[in-house]
C-alpha positions as CSV (number, residue, x, y, z in Angstrom):
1,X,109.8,94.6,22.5
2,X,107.8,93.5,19.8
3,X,107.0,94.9,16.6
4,X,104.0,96.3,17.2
5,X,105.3,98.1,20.5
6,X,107.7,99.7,18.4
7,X,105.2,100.9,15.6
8,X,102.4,102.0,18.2
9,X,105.7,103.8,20.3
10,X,106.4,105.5,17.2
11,X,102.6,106.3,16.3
12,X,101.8,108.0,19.3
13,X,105.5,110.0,19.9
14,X,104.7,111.3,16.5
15,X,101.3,112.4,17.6
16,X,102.3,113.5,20.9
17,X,104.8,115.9,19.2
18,X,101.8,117.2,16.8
19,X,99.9,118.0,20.2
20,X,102.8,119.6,21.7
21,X,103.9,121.8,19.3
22,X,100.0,122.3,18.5
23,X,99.9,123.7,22.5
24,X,103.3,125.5,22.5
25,X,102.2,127.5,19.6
26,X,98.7,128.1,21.0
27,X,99.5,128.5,24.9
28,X,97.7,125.3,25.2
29,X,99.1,123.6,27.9
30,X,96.7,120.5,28.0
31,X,97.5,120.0,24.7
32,X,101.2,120.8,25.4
33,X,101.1,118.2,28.9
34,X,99.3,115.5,26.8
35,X,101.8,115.6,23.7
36,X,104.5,115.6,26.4
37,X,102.9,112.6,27.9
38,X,102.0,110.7,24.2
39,X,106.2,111.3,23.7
40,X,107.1,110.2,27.1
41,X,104.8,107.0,28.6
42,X,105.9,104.3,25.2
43,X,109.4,104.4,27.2
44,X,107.7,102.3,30.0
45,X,104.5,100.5,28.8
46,X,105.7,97.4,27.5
47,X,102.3,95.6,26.8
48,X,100.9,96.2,23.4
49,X,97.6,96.6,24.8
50,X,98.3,98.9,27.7
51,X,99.9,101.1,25.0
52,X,97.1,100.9,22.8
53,X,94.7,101.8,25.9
54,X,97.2,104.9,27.6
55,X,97.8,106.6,23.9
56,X,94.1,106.4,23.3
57,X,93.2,107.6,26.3
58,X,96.1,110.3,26.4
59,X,95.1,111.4,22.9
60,X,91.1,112.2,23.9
61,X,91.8,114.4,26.9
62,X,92.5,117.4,24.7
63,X,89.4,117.2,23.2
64,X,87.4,116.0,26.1
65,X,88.9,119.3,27.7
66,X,88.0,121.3,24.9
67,X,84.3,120.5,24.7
68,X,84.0,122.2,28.7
């Protein structure tokens, strides 16, 4: 692991928690799944650019979902 794994891992856990306590709160639960997913996927991406890539990605689908 490298330093920046670490930082981005802790980055998007914190952000994931944000989004699931943000959809526990709300009933949300594609806000919920995704913050459960943002704490969850640093555990097994190991490339800093994957990680990069996944939280990004992980982090728009609540407000792709929204805009339906």
């Amino acid at each position: 692991m490298t330093t920046s794994s670490i930082i981005f891992g802790l980055l998007f856990g914190t952000i994931g928690l944000g989004f699931f306590m943000y959809g526990k709160k709300q009933e949300e639960y594609v806000s919920l799944s995704s913050g459960i997913a943002l704490m969850a996927f640093p555990y097994f991406v190991t490339d800093t650019i994957a990680l990069v890539a996944i939280g990004v990605a992980l982090m728009s689908i609540p407000f792709l979902y929204a805009r339906r």
